[in-house]
Backbone as XML, in Angstrom:
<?xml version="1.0"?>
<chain id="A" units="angstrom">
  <residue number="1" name="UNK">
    <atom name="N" x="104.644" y="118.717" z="68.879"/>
    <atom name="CA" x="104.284" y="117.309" z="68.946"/>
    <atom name="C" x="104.980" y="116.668" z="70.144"/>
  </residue>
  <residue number="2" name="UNK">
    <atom name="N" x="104.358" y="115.674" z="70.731"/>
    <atom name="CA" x="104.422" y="115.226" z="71.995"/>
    <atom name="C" x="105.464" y="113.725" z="71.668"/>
  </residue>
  <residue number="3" name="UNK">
    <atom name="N" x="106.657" y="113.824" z="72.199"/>
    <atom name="CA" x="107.350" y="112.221" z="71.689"/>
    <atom name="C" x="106.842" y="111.366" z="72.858"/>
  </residue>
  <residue number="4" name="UNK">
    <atom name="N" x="106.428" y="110.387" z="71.535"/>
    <atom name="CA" x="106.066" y="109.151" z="72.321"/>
    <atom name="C" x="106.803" y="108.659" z="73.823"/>
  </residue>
  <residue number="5" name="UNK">
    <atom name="N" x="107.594" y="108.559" z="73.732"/>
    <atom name="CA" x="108.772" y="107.728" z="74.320"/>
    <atom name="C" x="109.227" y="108.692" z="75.023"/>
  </residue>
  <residue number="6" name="UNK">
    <atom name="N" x="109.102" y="110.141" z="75.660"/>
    <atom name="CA" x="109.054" y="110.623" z="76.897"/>
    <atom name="C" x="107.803" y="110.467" z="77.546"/>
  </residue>
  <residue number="7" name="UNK">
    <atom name="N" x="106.411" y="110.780" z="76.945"/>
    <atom name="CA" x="105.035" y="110.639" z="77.395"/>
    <atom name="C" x="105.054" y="109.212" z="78.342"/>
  </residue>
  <residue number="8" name="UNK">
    <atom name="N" x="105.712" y="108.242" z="77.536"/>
    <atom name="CA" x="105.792" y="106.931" z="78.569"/>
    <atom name="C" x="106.511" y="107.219" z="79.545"/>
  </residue>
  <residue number="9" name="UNK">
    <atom name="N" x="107.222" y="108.073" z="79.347"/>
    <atom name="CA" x="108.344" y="108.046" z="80.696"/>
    <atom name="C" x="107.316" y="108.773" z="82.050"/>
  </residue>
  <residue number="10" name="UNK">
    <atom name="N" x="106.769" y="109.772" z="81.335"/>
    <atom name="CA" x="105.968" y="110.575" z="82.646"/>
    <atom name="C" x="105.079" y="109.705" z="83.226"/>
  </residue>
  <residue number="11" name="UNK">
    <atom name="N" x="104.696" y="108.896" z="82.358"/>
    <atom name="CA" x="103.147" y="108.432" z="83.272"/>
    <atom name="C" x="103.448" y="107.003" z="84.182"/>
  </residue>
  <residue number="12" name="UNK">
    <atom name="N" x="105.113" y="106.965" z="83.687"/>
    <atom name="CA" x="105.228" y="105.486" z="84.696"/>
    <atom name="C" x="105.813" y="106.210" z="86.295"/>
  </residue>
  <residue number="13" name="UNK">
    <atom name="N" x="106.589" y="107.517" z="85.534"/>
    <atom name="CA" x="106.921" y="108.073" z="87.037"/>
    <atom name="C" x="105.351" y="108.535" z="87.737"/>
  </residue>
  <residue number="14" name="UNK">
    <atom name="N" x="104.923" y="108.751" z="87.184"/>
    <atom name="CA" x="103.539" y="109.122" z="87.800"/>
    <atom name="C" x="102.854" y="108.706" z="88.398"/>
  </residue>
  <residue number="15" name="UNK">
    <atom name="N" x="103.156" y="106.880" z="87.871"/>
    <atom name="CA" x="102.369" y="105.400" z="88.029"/>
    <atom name="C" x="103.011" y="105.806" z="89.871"/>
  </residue>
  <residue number="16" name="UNK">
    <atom name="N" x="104.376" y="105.459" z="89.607"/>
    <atom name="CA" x="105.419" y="105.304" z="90.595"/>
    <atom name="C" x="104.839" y="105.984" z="91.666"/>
  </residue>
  <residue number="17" name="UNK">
    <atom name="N" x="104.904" y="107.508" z="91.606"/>
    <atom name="CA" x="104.337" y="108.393" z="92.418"/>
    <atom name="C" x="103.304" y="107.981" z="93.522"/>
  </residue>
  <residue number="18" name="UNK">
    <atom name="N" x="102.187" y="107.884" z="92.509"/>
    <atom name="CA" x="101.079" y="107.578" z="93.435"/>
    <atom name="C" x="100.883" y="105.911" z="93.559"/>
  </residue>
  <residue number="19" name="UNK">
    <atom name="N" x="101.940" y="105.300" z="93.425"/>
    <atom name="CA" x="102.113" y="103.804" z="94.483"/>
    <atom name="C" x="102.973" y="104.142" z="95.668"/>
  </residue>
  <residue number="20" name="UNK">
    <atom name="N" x="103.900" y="105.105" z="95.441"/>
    <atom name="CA" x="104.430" y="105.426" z="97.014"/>
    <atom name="C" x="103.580" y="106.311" z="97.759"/>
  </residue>
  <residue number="21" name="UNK">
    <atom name="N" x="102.320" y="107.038" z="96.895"/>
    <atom name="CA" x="101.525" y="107.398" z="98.346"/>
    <atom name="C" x="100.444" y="106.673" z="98.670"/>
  </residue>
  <residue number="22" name="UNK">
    <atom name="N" x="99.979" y="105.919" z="98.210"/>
    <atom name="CA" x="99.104" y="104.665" z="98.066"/>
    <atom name="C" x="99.914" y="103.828" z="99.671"/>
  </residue>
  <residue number="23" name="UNK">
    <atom name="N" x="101.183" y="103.514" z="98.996"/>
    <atom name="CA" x="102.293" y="103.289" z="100.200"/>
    <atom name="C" x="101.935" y="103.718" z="101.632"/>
  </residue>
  <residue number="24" name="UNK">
    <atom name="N" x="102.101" y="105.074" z="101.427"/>
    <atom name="CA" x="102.413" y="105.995" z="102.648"/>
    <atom name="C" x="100.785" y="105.599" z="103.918"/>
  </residue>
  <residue number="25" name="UNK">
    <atom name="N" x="99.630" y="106.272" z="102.879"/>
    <atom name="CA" x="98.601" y="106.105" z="103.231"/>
    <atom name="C" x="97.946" y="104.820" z="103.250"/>
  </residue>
  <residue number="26" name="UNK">
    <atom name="N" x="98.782" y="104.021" z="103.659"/>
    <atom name="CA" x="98.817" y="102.918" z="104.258"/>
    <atom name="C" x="97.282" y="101.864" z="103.394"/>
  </residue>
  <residue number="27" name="UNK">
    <atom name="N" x="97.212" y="102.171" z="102.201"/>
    <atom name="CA" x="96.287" y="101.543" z="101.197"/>
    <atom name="C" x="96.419" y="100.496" z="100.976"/>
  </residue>
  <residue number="28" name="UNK">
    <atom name="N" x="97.947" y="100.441" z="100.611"/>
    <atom name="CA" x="98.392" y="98.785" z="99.749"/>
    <atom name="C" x="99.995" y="98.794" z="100.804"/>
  </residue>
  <residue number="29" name="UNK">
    <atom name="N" x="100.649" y="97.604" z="100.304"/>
    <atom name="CA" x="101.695" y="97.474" z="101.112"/>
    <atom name="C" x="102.444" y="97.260" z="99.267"/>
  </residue>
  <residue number="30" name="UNK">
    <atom name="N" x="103.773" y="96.917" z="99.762"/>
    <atom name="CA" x="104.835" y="96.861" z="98.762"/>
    <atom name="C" x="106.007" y="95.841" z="99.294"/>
  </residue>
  <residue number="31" name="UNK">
    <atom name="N" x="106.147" y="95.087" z="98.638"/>
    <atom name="CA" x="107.170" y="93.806" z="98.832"/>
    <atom name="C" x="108.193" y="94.004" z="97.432"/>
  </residue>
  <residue number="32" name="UNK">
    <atom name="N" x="109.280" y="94.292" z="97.889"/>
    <atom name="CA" x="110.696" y="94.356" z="97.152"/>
    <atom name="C" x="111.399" y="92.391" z="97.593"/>
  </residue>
  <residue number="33" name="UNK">
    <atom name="N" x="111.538" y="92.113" z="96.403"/>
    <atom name="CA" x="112.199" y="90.355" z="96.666"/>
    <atom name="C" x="113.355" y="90.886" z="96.349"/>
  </residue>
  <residue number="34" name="UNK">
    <atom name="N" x="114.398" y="92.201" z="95.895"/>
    <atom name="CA" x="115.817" y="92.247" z="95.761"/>
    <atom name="C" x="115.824" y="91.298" z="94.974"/>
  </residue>
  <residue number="35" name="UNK">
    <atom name="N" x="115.516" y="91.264" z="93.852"/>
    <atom name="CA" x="116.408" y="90.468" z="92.805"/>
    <atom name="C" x="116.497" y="91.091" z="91.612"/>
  </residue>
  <residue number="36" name="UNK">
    <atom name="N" x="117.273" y="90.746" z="90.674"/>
    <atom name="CA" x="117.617" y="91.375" z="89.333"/>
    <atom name="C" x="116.993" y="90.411" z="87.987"/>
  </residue>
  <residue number="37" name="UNK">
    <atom name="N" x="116.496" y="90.793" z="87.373"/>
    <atom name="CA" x="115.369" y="92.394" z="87.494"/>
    <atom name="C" x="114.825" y="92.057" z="88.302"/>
  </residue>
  <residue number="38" name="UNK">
    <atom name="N" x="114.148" y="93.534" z="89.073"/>
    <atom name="CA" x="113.496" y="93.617" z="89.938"/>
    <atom name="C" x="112.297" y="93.561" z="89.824"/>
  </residue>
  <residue number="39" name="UNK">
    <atom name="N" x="111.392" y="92.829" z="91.097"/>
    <atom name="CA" x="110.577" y="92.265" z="91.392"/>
    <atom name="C" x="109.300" y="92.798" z="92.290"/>
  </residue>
  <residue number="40" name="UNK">
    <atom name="N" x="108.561" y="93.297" z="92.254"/>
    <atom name="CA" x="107.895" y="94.010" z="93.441"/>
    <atom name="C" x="106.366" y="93.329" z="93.206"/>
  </residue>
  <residue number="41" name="UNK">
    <atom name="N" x="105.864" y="93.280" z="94.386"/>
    <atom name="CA" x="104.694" y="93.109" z="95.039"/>
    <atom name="C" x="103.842" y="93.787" z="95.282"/>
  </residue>
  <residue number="42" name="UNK">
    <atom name="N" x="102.627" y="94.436" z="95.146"/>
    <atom name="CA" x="101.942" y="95.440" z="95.797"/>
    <atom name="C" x="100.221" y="94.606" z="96.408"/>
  </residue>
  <residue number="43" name="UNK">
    <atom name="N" x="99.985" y="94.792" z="96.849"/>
    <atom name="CA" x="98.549" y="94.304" z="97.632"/>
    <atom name="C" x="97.982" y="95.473" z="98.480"/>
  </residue>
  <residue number="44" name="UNK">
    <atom name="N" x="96.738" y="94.823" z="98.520"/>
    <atom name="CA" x="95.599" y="95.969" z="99.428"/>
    <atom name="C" x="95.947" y="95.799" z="100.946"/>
  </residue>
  <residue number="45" name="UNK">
    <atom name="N" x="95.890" y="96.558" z="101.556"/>
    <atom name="CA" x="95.314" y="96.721" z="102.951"/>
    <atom name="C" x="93.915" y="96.423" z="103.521"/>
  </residue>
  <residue number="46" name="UNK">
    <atom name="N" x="93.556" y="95.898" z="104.593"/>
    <atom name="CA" x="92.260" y="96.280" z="105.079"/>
    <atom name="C" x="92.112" y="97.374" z="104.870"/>
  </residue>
  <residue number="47" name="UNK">
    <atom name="N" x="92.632" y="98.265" z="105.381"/>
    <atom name="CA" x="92.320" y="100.218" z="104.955"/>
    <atom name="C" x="92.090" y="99.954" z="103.616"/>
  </residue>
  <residue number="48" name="UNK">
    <atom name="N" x="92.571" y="100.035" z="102.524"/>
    <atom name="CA" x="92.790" y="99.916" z="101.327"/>
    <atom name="C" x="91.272" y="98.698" z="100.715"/>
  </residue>
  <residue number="49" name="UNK">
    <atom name="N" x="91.253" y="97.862" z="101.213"/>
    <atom name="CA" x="89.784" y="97.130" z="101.051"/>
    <atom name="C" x="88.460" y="97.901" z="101.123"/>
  </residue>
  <residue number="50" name="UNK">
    <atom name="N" x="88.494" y="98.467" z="102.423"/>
    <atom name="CA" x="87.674" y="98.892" z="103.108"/>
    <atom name="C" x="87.026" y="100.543" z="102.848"/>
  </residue>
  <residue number="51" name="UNK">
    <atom name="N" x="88.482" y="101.118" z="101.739"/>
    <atom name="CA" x="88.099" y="102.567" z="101.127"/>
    <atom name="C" x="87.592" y="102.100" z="99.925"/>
  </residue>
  <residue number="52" name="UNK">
    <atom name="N" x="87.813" y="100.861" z="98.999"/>
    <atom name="CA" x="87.144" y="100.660" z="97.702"/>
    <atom name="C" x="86.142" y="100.636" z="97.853"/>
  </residue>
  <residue number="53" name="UNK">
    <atom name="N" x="85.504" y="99.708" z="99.041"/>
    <atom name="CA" x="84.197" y="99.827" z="99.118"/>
    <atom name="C" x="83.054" y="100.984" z="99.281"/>
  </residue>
  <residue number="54" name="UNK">
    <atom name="N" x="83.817" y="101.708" z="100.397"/>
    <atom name="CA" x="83.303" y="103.064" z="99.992"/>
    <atom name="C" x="83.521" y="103.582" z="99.015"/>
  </residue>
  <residue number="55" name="UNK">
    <atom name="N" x="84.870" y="103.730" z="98.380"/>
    <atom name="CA" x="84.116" y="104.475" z="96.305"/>
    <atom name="C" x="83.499" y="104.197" z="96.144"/>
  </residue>
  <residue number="56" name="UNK">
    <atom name="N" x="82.785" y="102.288" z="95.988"/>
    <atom name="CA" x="82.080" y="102.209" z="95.065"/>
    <atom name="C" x="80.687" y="102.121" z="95.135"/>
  </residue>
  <residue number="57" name="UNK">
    <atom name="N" x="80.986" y="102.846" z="96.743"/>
    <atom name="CA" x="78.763" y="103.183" z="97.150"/>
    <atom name="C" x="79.013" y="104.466" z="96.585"/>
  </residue>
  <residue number="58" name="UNK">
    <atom name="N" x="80.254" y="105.501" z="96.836"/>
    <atom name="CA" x="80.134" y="106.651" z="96.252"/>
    <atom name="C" x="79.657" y="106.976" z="94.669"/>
  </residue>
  <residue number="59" name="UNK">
    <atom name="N" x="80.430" y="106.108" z="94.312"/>
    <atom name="CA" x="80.345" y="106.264" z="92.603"/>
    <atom name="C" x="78.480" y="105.420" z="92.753"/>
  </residue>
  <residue number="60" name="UNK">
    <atom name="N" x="78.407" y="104.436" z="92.923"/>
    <atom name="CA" x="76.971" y="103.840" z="92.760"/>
    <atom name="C" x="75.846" y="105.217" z="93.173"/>
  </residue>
  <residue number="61" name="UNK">
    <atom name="N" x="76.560" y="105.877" z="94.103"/>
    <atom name="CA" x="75.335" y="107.007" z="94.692"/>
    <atom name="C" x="75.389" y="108.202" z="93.514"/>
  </residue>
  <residue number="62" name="UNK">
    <atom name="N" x="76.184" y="108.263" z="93.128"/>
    <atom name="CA" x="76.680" y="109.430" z="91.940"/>
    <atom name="C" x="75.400" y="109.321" z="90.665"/>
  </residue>
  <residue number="63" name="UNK">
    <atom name="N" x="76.029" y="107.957" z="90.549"/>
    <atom name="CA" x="75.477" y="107.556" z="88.865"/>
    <atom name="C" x="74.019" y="107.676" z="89.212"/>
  </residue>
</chain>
């Protein structure tokens, strides 16, 4: 049996994961305000705008 309360733990590092390559690949940006608790920001990119739109002719062309 799977404990709850590690399963959460994986999927936020996971979350985490792929917002720092989201990051990298220059998709979204990330704003840290340094404060306690911490505070973060994330938003799209033009890149990041501009690839949703292509999913969603992809996925529209799919279905």
């Amino acid at each position: 049996m799977i404990d709850p309360i590690f399963s959460a733990e994986v999927k936020v590092t996971g979350l985490t994961i792929v917002q720092f390559k989201l990051v990298a690949y220059k998709l979204i940006t990330r704003h840290s305000h340094g404060v306690v608790p911490p505070v973060v920001e994330y938003s799209r990119t033009e890149n990041g705008r501009q690839f949703a739109q292509q999913a969603v002719g992809l996925v529209d062309w799919i279905e």
